[in-house]
Structure formats: structure tokens, C-alpha cells
C-alpha positions, 0 to 999 in steps of 0.5 A: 553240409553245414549252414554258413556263417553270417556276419555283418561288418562294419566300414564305419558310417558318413554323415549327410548332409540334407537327408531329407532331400537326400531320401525322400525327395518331394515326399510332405513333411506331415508324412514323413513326421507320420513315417517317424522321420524327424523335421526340420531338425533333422540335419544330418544322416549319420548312416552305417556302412555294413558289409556282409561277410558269409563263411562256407565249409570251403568258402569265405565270401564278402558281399561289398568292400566298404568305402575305404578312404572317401572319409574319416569315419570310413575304411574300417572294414579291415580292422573289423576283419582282423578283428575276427580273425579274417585277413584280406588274403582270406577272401576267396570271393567279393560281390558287389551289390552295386558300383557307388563309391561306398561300395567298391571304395575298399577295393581302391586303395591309394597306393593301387596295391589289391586290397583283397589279393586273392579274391574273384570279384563278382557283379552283374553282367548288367551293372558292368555294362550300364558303368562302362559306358560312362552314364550320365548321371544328371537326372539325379538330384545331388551335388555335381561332385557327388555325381562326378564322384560316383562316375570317376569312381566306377570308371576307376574300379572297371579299369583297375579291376579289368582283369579280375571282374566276372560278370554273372547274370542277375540271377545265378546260383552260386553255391547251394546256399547262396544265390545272386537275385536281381534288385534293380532301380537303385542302380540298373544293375543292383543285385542282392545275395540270398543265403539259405541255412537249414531254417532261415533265408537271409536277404542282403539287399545292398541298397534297395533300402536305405532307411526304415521308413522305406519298409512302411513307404517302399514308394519313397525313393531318393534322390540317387535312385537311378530308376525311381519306379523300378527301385519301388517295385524291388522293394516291394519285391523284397517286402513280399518274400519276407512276409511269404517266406520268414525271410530276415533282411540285411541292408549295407545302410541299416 
């Protein structure tokens, strides 16, 4: 059996506001100057939105659907595709690390057509649950339209998606070289994606890191951690398996 294919695709990038507020919430500044993250200067976060496309003998897999439409600089993940010779049609499955808008926004297109036609769409059993009961997202220290976005978005996708959406448990062997793992606390549900080739793991990690400083301070969580100690422990998780098993780390922010 051959290894699967690999590759990052890009839906663009989103400038933030407040970064620092944003990522490192009550961490001092001499430590983040420490950690390589700039000072006060540091304005905005100009942050990439990398999907992850994995390609089997059979199987032609895309772990996240990008932002689409909720800025400019986003929704490219289709040309990208194209780019490669990947029409949406293509798509055989789509796995959703987390339900935030930037994840889930390629499958919300505005004229309500399906953005990937053919795909099963995969998540956590977890993650569905957690988003069908409309949390309440005020412990989390961002803007009001921010958190109502988050929700308004989610509620749209599982109505919208009701029909199409397999849940799956944390933790499920898909083919056999791909595998579900569970990396909560970003979200209660966040999962990850580990593709085995014939000498390397591959570890796309979705959110559970969102910049470099989090490898050196994996205890820094932000402000849209849901779960702050729970996101801490899966980075450190995550950590140890790519020091014990050599594996590489690919994140949707990285």
C-alpha cells in the first residue's frame, strides 16, 4: 500500500486585533519578550489559515474547509485546490478539527449550494454534542460579536450539514493510516488527525497550537480556549509524542 500524500493548503490569512490579549492573556511582557513575542509594538496578528489535504490510493481527504467569506483575505482554499488539480467535487471525506468559524466557514457558502458535494463529513461525537446545545461562550474573554459570531456560525453549519455530519468517537482509526486522536480544551471536542507513512507520523494538530511560543509555554492559553487546563495538558501531550516518536506537527495556525 502506498503512503499518502501530504499537503498544506492555504484559505488565506486574518489580521487580529489585540494579539497579545488575544494569545497570551495575563502572561507579563518580560516573558513574552523572553518567548520571542514582540512588545507593545505588536499590533496585529497576521495569522494563516492552513487546511491540510491528505491523498490515499483511494481516498482523497481534507482535514478543515477554511473560513470562506468572513474576510477578504480568506476563502482561498478553492483556488488552491484548483491549483492542484483537486475540484471540490473530489473530496471524498472532510474532518473538522473544531466547529470556529474558520474552520467550518468553506462549508457555508452564501448562496446555501455545498461547498464539497460529495464529501462525509466527520467530527467528534463530542464537538457535536457540546455545539447543539448553544454554549455559552461568555467566560471567553473576546469581543460580543466575536462570541456571537462563533455560535451563530456553528448553529448554522449543524442545521445546515444536519443531514450529512457523521460523528465519530475521539479516538477512531479511519484507514490504516489515518487516525482520529482527541485533543481537547481549545474546544470540548477538538480533535486532531495522525497520518502514519512508512517512516514518519504526521500530527495535524488544528488548533491546539496557535503560535510558536505555545511549543516553549504550551501553559499559555488564550483567550478562545475554551477549557484553559485542558488545552495546556493536550499541548503537552502532543509535545511528548513528537520528541518520543519523531513525529512533525502541522497546525491550521502555523
Amino acid at each position: 500500500m502506498k503512503n499518502p500524500v501530504i499537503m498544506s493548503v492555504s484559505d488565506g490569512y486574518y489580521e487580529y486585533s489585540h494579539p497579545r490579549q488575544l494569545l497570551f492573556p495575563g502572561v507579563a511582557e518580560a516573558d513574552l519578550i523572553a518567548a520571542g513575542v514582540p512588545g507593545k509594538e505588536w499590533k496585529t496578528w497576521k495569522s494563516p489559515y492552513t487546511a491540510t489535504l491528505i491523498q490515499t490510493e483511494d481516498t482523497t481527504i481534507l482535514v478543515d474547509a477554511g473560513a470562506g467569506n468572513i474576510a477578504k483575505t480568506t476563502g482561498l482554499i478553492f483556488e488552491n485546490l484548483k491549483q492542484n488539480n483537486i475540484h471540490p467535487d473530489d473530496i471524498d471525506i472532510i474532518i473538522l478539527t473544531h466547529l470556529h468559524p474558520d474552520h467550518i466557514g468553506g462549508l457555508l457558502p452564501s448562496d446555501g449550494r455545498p461547498a464539497f458535494p460529495n464529501a462525509r463529513i466527520i467530527m467528534s461525537d463530542l464537538e457535536h454534542s457540546y455545539w447543539q446545545k448553544e454554549p455559552d461562550l461568555h467566560n471567553l474573554s473576546i469581543p460580543p460579536e466575536a462570541r456571537n459570531m462563533i455560535c451563530t456560525m456553528a448553529t448554522d453549519f449543524l442545521q445546515r450539514y444536519s443531514n450529512r455530519i457523521e460523528t465519530l468517537p475521539m479516538y477512531t482509526q479511519l484507514t490504516p493510516h489515518i487516525s482520529l486522536f482527541a485533543a481537547p480544551g481549545h474546544t470540548p471536542g477538538h480533535i486532531g488527525v495522525e497520518v502514519q507513512t512508512d517512516d514518519t507520523l504526521f500530527l495535524i494538530a488544528g488548533d491546539a497550537f496557535l503560535h510558536p511560543a505555545h511549543f516553549t509555554n504550551p501553559e499559555w492559553s488564550s483567550s478562545v480556549d475554551i477549557m484553559p487546563e485542558t488545552a495546556t495538558r493536550t499541548r503537552r501531550h502532543i509535545l511528548e509524542r513528537i520528541h518520543s516518536e519523531s513525529a512533525k506537527l502541522l497546525g491550521f495556525h502555523l
